[in-house]
Legacy VTK file of the C-alpha trace (Angstrom):
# vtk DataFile Version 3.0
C-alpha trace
ASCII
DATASET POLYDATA
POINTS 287 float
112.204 90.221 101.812
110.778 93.014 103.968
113.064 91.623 106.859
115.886 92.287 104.651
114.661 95.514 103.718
114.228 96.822 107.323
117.563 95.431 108.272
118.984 97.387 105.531
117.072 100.759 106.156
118.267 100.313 110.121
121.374 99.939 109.152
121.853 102.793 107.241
120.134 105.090 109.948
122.769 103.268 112.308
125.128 104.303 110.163
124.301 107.764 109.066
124.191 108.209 112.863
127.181 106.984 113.487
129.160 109.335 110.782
127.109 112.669 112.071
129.254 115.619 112.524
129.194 116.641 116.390
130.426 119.887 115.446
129.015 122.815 112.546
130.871 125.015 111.780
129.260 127.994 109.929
132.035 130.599 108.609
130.541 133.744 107.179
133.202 133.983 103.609
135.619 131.863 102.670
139.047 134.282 103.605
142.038 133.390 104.159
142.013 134.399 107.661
139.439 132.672 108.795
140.700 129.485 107.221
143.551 130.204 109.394
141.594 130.663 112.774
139.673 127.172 111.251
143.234 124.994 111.051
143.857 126.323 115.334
139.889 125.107 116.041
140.379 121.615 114.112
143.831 120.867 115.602
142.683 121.025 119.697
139.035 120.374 118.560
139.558 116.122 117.513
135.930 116.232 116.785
134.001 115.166 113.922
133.189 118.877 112.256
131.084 119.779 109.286
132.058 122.901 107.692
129.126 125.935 105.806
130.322 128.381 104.232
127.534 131.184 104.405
128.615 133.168 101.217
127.857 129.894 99.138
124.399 129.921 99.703
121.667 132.649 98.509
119.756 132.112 101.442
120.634 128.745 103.744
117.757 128.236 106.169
120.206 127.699 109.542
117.704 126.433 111.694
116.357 123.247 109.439
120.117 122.348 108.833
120.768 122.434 112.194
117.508 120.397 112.754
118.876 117.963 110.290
122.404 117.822 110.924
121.773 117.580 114.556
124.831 118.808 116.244
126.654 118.625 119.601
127.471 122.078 119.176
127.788 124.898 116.553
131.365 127.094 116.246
130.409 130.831 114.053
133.409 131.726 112.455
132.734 135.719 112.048
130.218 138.226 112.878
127.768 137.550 109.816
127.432 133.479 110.960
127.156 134.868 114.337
124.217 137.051 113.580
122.997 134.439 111.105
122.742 131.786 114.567
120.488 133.942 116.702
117.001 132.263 115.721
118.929 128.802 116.456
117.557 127.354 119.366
118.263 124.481 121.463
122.262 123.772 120.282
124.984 125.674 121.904
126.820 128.648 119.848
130.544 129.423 119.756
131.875 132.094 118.730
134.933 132.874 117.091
136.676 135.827 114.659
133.430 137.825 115.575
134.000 141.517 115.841
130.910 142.522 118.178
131.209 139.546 120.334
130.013 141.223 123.337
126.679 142.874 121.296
125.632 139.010 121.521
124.045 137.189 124.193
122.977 133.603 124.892
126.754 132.197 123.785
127.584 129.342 125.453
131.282 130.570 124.930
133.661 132.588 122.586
137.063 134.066 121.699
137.124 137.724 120.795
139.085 139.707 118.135
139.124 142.317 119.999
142.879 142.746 122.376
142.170 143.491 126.291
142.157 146.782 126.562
145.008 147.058 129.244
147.319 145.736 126.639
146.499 149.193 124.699
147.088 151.154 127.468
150.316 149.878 129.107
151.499 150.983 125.776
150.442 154.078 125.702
151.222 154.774 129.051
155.041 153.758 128.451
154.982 156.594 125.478
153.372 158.599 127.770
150.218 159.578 125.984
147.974 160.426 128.581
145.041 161.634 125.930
143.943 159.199 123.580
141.885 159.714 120.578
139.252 157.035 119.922
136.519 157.340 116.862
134.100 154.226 116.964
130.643 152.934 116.289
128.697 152.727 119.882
126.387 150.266 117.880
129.145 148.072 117.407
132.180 149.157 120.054
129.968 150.613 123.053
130.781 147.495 124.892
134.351 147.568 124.265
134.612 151.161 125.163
133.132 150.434 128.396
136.121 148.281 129.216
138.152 150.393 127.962
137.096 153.454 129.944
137.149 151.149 133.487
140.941 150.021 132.391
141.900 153.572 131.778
141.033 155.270 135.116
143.372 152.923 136.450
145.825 153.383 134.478
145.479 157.385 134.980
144.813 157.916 131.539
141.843 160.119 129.465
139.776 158.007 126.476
138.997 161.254 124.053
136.241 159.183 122.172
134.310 160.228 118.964
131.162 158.363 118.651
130.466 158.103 114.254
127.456 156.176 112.694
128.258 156.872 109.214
132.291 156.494 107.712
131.515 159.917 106.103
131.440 161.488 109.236
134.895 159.905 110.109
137.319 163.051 108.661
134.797 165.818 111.008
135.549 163.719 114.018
139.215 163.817 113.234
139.483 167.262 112.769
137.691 167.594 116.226
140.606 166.011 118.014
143.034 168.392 117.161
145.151 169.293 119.924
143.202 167.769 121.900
144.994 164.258 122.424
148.339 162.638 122.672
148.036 159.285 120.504
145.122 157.726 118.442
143.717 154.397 118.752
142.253 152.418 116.004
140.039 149.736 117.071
139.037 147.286 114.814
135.559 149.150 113.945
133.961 148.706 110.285
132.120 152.040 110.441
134.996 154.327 111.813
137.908 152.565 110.188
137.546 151.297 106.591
139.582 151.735 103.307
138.462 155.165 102.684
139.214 157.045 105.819
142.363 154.808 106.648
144.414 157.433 105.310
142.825 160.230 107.451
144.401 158.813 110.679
147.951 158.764 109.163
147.789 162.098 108.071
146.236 163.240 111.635
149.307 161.452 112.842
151.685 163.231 111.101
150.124 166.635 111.317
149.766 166.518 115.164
152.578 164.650 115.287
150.817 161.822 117.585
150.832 158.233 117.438
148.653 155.758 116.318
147.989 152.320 117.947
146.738 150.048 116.026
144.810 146.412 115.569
146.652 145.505 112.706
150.093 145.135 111.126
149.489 146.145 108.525
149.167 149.374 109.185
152.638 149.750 110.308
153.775 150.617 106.413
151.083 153.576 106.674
151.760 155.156 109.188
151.033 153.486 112.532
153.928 153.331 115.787
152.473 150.235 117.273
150.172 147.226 116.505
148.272 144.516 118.662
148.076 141.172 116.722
146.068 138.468 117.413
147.617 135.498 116.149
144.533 133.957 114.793
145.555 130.147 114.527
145.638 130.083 118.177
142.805 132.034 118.182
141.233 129.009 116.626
143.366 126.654 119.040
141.741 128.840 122.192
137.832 128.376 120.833
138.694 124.945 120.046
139.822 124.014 124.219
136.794 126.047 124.950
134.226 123.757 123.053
135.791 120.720 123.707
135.388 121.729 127.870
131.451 122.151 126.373
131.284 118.708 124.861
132.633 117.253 128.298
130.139 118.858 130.018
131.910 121.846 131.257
131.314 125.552 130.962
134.462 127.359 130.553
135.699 130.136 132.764
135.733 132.719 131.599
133.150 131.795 129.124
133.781 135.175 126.425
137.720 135.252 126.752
140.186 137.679 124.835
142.826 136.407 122.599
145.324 134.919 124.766
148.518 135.632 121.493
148.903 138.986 120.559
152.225 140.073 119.189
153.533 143.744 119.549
155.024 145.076 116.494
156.790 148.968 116.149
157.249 150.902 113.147
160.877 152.000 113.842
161.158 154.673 111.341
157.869 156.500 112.788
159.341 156.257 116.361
162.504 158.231 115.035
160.174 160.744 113.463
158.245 161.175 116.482
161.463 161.285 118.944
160.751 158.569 120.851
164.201 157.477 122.385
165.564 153.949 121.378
165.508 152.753 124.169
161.850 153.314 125.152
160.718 152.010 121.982
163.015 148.329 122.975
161.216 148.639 126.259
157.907 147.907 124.074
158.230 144.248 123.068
160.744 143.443 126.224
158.811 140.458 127.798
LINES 1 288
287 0 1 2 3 4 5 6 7 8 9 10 11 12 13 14 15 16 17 18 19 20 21 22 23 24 25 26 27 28 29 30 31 32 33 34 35 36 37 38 39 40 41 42 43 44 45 46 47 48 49 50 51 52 53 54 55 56 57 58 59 60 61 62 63 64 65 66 67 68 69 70 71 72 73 74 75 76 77 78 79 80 81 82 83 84 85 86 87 88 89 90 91 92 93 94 95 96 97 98 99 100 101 102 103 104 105 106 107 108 109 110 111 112 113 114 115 116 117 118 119 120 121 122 123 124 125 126 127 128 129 130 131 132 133 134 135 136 137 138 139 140 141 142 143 144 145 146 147 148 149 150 151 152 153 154 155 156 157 158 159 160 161 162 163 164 165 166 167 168 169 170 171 172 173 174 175 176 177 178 179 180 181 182 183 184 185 186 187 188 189 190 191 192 193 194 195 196 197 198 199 200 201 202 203 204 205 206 207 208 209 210 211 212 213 214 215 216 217 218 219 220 221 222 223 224 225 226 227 228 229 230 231 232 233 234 235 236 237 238 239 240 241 242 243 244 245 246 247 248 249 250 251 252 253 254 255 256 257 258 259 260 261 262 263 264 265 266 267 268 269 270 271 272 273 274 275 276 277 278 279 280 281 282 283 284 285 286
């Protein structure tokens, strides 16, 4: 009888072993977007995946799952899961739909939200904006902005930047910037850009009669000339090739990459306003 028990109890630790997920995934909310991203990481990452969702939980304790899960490797799907992985030890991070990807260290790898810089700034050259507005967060963009500032010396152009810590102090910032640059450029920053002083930048826009690049379509129907959008299934697709190179055994190059899909879309009733000529405005999204 206790033959047939230990058989049994081996057999279900074979087992159990067996079924363990090589991959966790921990996604910060459950959104839309990132579900999106999630579908591009599943479909080029054929690897058995468990999936937390951190808003479900009042407090998970990351490290004893990961203890007890025991994973290959661990994807973050947004900055919260991201930060929420930093007293994980010994079980290499990826990192994807994070914001502040380069404020972390220790990533094994990770894909970026944020659009190479140079992609900004061909554009801007082409309208011939050779001022650019930014307003940012150093605590969360400094890193970005020093990319940006090495891609725009060679691209002969001047980064005007506004450093805010607060949202409030978003509208004084603004107002310092008039007649002072050629275009503004809204980076995907959650202090500087956020439902409250959205507006603000449209109406600088139209007042200085400037345009604004943005992150996001949808702020083409406010007020923007131009968006960079990262198409965030292959966003998922492009984390997903990175881990699986980690899971063979081999660290990908670059290891922290930049979405490799944007689409450029153009607001063609601002570009009329703003007397850009049509065809300047085709030259855009010519491949």
């Amino acid at each position: 009888m206790r033959a047939l028990l230990l058989l049994i109890v081996t057999l279900c630790v074979t087992v159990s072993g067996a079924l363990a997920s090589e991959i966790l995934v921990v996604q910060s909310l459950r959104s839309p977007l990132y579900d999106e991203a999630l579908r591009g990481l599943k479909e080029s990452l054929p690897a058995r995946s468990r999936t937390l969702v951190l808003s479900d939980y009042a407090d998970p304790d990351l490290p004893r799952v990961v203890r007890e899960e025991r994973p290959r490797l661990i994807v973050a799907i947004g900055d919260t899961a991201l930060s929420a992985l930093r007293k994980v030890r010994g079980t290499p991070v990826v990192s994807l739909m994070a914001l502040g990807l380069g404020n972390h260290s220790g990533l094994a790898a990770g894909v970026g939200l944020a659009v190479k810089p140079e992609q900004y700034l061909a554009v801007a050259k082409k309208l011939r904006a050779h001022r650019i507005g930014i307003v940012y967060d150093p605590s969360r963009n400094e890193w970005y902005l020093k990319l940006a500032r090495q891609a725009a010396r060679q691209h002969g152009v001047d980064l005007v930047t506004r450093e805010v810590h607060d949202p409030r102090q978003t509208l004084a910032q603004l107002e310092s910037l008039k007649g002072k640059v050629d275009a503004l450029w809204l980076l995907p920053d959650p202090t500087a850009v956020t439902g409250e002083t959205l507006e603000a930048y449209f109406l600088f826009s139209q007042s200085q009669a400037v345009p604004v690049l943005s992150f996001s379509a949808m702020h083409l129907k406010l007020g923007a000339l131009v968006a960079l959008e990262v198409d965030r299934f292959d966003l998922g697709r492009q984390t997903g090739e990175m881990a699986q190179q980690l899971l063979q055994g081999v660290v990908p190059d670059p290891a922290l990459a930049a979405p490799r899909r944007v689409t450029l879309k153009v607001n063609d009733a601002v570009a009329r306003r703003l007397n850009y000529p049509t065809e300047l405005i085709q030259s855009l999204t010519r491949k």
